[in-house]
C-alpha positions in Angstrom: -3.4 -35.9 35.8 -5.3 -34.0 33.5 -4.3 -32.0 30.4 -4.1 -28.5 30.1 -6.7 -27.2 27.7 -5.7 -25.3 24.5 -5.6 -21.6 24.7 -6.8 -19.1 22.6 -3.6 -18.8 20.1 -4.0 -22.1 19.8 -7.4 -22.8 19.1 -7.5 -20.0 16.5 -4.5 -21.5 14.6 -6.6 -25.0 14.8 -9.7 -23.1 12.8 -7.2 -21.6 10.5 -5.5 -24.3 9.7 -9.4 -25.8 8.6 -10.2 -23.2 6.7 -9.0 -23.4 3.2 -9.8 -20.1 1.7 -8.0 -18.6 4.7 -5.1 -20.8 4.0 -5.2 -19.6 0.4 -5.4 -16.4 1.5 -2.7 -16.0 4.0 -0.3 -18.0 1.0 -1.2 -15.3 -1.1 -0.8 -12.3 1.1 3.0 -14.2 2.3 4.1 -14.1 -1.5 3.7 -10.3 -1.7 5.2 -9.3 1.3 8.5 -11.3 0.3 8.4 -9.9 -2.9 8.3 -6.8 -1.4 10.7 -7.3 1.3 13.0 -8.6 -2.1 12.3 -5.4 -3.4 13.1 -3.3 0.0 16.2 -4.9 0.0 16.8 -4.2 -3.7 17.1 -8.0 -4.5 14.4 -7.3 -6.7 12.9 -4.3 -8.9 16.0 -2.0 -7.9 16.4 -1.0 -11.5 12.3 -0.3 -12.1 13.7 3.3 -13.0 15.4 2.2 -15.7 14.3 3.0 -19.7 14.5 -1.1 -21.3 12.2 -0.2 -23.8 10.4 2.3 -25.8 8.0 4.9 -25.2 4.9 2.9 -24.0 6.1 -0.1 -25.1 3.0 -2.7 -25.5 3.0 -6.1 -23.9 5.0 -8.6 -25.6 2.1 -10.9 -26.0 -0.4 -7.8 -27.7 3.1 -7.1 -30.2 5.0 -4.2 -31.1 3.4 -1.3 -32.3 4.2 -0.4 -35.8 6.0 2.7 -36.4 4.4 5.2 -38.9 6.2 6.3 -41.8 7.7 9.6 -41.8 8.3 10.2 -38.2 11.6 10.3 -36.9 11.5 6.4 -35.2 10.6 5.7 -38.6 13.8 7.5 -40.6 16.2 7.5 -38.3 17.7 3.4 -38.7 17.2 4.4 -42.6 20.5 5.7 -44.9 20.1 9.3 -44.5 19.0 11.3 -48.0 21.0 12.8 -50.1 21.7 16.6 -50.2 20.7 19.8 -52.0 24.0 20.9 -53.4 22.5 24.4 -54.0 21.2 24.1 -50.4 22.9 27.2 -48.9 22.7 25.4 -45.0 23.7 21.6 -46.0 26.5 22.0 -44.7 24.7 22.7 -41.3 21.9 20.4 -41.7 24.8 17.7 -42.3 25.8 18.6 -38.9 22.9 18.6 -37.4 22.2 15.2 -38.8 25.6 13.8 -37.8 24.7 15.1 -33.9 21.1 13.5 -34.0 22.3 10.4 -35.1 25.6 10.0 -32.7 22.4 11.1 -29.4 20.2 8.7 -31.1 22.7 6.1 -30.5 24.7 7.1 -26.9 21.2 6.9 -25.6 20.2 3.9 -26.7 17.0 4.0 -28.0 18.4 2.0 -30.9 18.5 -0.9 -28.3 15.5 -0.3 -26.5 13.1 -3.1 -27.0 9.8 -2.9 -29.1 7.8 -4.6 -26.6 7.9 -5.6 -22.7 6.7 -8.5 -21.1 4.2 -6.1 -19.7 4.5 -3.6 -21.2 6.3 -0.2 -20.4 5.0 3.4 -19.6 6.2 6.6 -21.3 9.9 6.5 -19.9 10.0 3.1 -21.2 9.9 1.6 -17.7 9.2 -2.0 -17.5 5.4 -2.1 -15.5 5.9 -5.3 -14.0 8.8 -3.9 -11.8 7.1 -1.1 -11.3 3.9 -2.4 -10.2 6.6 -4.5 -7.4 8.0 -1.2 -6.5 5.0 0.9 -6.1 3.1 -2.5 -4.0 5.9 -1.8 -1.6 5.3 1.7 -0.9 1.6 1.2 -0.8 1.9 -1.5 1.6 4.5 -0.4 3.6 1.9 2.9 4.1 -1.1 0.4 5.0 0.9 -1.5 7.4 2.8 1.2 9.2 -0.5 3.5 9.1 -2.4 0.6 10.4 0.1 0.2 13.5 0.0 3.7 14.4 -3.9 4.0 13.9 -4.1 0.7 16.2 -1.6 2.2 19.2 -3.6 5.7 19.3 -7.0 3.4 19.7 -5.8 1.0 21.7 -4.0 3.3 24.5 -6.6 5.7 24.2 -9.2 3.2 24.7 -7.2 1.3 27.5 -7.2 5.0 29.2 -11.0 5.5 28.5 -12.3 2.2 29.3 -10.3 1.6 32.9 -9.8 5.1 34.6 -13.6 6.1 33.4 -14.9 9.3 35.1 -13.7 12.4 33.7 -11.1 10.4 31.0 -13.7 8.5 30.0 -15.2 11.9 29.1 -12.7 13.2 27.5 -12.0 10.6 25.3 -15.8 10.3 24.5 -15.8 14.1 23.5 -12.6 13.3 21.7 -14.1 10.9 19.4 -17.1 12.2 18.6 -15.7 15.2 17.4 -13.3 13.1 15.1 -16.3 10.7 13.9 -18.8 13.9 13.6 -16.4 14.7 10.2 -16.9 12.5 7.5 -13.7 10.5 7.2 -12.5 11.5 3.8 -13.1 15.2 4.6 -10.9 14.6 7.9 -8.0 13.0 5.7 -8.1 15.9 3.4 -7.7 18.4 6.0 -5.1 16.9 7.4 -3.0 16.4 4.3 -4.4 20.2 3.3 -2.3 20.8 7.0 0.6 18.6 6.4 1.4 20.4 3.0 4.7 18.6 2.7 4.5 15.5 0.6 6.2 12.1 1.6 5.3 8.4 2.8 5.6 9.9 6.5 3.3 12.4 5.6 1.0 9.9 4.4 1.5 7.8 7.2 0.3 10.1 9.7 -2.4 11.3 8.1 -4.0 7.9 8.0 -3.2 7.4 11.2 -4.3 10.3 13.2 -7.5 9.7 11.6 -8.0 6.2 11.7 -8.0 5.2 15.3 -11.4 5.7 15.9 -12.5 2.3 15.5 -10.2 0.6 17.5 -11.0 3.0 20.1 -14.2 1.9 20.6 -14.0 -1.7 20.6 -11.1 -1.2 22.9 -12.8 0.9 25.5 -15.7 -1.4 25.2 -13.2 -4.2 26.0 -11.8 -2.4 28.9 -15.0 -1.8 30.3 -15.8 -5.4 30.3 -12.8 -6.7 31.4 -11.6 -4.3 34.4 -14.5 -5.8 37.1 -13.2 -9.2 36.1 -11.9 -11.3 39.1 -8.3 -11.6 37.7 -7.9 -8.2 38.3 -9.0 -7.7 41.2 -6.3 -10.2 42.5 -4.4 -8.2 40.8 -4.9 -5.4 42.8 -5.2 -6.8 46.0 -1.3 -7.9 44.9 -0.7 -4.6 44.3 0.1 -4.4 40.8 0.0 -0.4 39.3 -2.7 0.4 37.1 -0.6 0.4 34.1 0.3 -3.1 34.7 -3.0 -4.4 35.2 -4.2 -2.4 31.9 -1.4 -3.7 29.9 -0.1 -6.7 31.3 -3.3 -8.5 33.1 -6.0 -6.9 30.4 -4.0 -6.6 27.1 -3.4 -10.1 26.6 -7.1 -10.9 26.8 -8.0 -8.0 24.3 -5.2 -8.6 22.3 -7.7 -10.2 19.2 -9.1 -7.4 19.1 -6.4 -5.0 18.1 -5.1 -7.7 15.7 -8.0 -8.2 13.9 -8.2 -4.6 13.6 -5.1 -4.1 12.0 -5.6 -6.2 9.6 -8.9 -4.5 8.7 -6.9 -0.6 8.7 -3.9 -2.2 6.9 -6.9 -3.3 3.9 -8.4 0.0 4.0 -5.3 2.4 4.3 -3.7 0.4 1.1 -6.8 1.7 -0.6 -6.6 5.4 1.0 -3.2 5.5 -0.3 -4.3 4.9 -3.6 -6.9 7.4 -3.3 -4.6 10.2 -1.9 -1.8 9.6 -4.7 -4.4 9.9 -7.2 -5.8 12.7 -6.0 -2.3 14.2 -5.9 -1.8 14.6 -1.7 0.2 10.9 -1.8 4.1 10.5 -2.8 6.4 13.3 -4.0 7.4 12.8 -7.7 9.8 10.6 -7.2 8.6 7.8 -5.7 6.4 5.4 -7.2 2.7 3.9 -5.9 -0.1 1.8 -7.5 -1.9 5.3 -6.8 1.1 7.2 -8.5 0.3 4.5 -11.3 -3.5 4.7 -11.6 -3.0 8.6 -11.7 -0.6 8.4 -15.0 -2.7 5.3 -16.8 -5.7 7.8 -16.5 -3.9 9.9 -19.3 -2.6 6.7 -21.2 -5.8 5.4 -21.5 -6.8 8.4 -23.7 -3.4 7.0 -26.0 -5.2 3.6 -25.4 -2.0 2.6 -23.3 -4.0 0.2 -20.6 -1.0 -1.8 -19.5 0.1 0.3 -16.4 -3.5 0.7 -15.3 -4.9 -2.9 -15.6 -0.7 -4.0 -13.4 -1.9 -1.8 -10.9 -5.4 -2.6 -10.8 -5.0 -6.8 -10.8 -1.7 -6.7 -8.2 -3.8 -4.3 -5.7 -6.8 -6.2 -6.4 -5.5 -9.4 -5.2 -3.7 -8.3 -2.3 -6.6 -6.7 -1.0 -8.9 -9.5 -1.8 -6.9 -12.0 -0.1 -5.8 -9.5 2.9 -9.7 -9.0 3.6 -10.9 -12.9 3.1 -8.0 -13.7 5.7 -9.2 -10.6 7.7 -12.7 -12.2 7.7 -11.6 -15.8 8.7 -9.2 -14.1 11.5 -11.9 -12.6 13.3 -14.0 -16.0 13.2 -11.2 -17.5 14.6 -10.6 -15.4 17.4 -14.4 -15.5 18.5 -14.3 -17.3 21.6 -18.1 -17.8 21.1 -16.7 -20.0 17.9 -16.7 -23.7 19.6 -13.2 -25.6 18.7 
């Protein structure tokens, strides 16, 4: 009796599995989204909003920043000066003293600490927890922007590809007049449309304009699969066309719609970035590595780089390792690739 041969799944997982970088790769991509499925479930970062330390506090290992004399940092832990007697308002300037002092201390700026382990921003918000917080809203955008992109191209490829004839037409026309826009003109005009800002604004907007690319590949898929004998037994067994589109051909496609998800998800964490710094991304309020990069661009002036270099390295790395795992993916999947 011979053995069944390995399919596709399994195959793939056997070049993976070889691959080292991709290995390092999908390690690296696992630890953020636990972090930021920690931080969803407010195990982790749920207090990123509050104010541990002082006014752009500077990394711990960079030292606190020394307070000049004269300013009120500077005199308020001192013993407070003595008064004019013929001072006509002491009286009131030792009550407005008295109230300074007793705010100064309720709020606890007295307790604040000089320096961060990465730092803080102007609210005195540790970066590190923020940088967790904001990867999660940037991610959770990619991902969910990627899906939706991926489920537009895929059904309205399936459509194109199998019925041909008139849908195929339409579809055609469809795309061409969403790829004859340049793509960052189309997202703009649709957020310039959906004026209301939020991560489901965001969300849509990446996604009604991304599924172009899967929609090609798909159709092209379709096309190539739909005269394939399986499916004509399928037919003759009278299966409906929307069985043999999505449970006969889907299966055999269905590489191609994962390796194009993980190629939107990469791009989409990057066009969230872009959006929020261009001020069309998250409502004040909630907190992005674009939301980020657009405050550090008026630190930097103040020489405050901490928040911009968090947001910079953490999205740098995901993205890095999301698109050398998206590469190896796709050689996996090749069925040309010999085992």
């Amino acid at each position: 009796m011979t053995a069944a041969s390995a399919g596709l799944w399994t195959l793939a997982w056997r070049r993976l599995r070889a691959d080292r970088v991709a290995m390092a790769s999908l390690a690296v991509v696992l630890a953020f989204l636990v972090v930021l499925m920690l931080s969803a479930f407010g195990l982790v970062a749920s207090d990123w909003e509050a104010e541990v330390g002082v006014n752009y506090a500077p990394p711990t290992f960079v030292g606190a920043t020394p307070v000049a004399p004269g300013t009120a940092a500077a005199v308020m832990p001192q013993q407070a000066l003595p008064d004019n007697p013929f001072d006509p308002l002491a009286d009131d300037i030792r009550a407005l003293r008295a109230q300074l002092v007793a705010q100064h201390d309720h709020q606890g700026a007295a307790q604040r600490r000089a320096t961060l382990p990465f730092g803080g921003d102007k609210w005195g918000h540790d970066i590190i927890k923020k940088t967790i917080k904001g990867g999660e809203t940037s991610v959770v955008v990619g991902l969910v922007a990627a899906l939706v992109a991926v489920a537009l191209g895929t059904l309205f490829g399936a459509l194109s590809g199998y019925c041909g004839g008139i849908v195929d037409d339409f579809f055609n026309w469809f795309y061409s007049v969403f790829t004859a826009i340049p793509s960052v003109l189309m997202i703009l005009a649709v957020a310039a449309v959906l004026q209301q800002k939020g991560v489901l604004t965001i969300v849509l907007i990446l996604g009604l304009t991304g599924w172009t690319g899967p929609y090609r590949l798909m159709r092209a898929e379709y096309i190539r699969h739909r005269a394939r004998e399986y499916v004509m037994a399928a037919d003759a067994i009278g299966a409906s066309h929307w069985r043999r589109m999505f449970v006969h051909i889907f299966p055999n496609v269905s590489h191609v719609a994962l390796v194009q998800l993980s190629i939107l998800a990469v791009g989409f964490i990057k066009a969230e970035v872009i959006l929020s710094f261009l001020g069309f991304g998250v409502p004040v309020g909630v907190v992005s590595w674009g939301s980020m990069l657009n405050e550090a661009q008026n630190e930097l002036i103040l020489g405050r780089w901490w928040q911009l270099t968090a947001a910079a390295i953490a999205m740098a790395v995901l993205v890095t390792a999301f698109s050398l795992f998206t590469d190896a993916l796709r050689d996996a999947l090749d069925p040309r690739v010999t085992s």
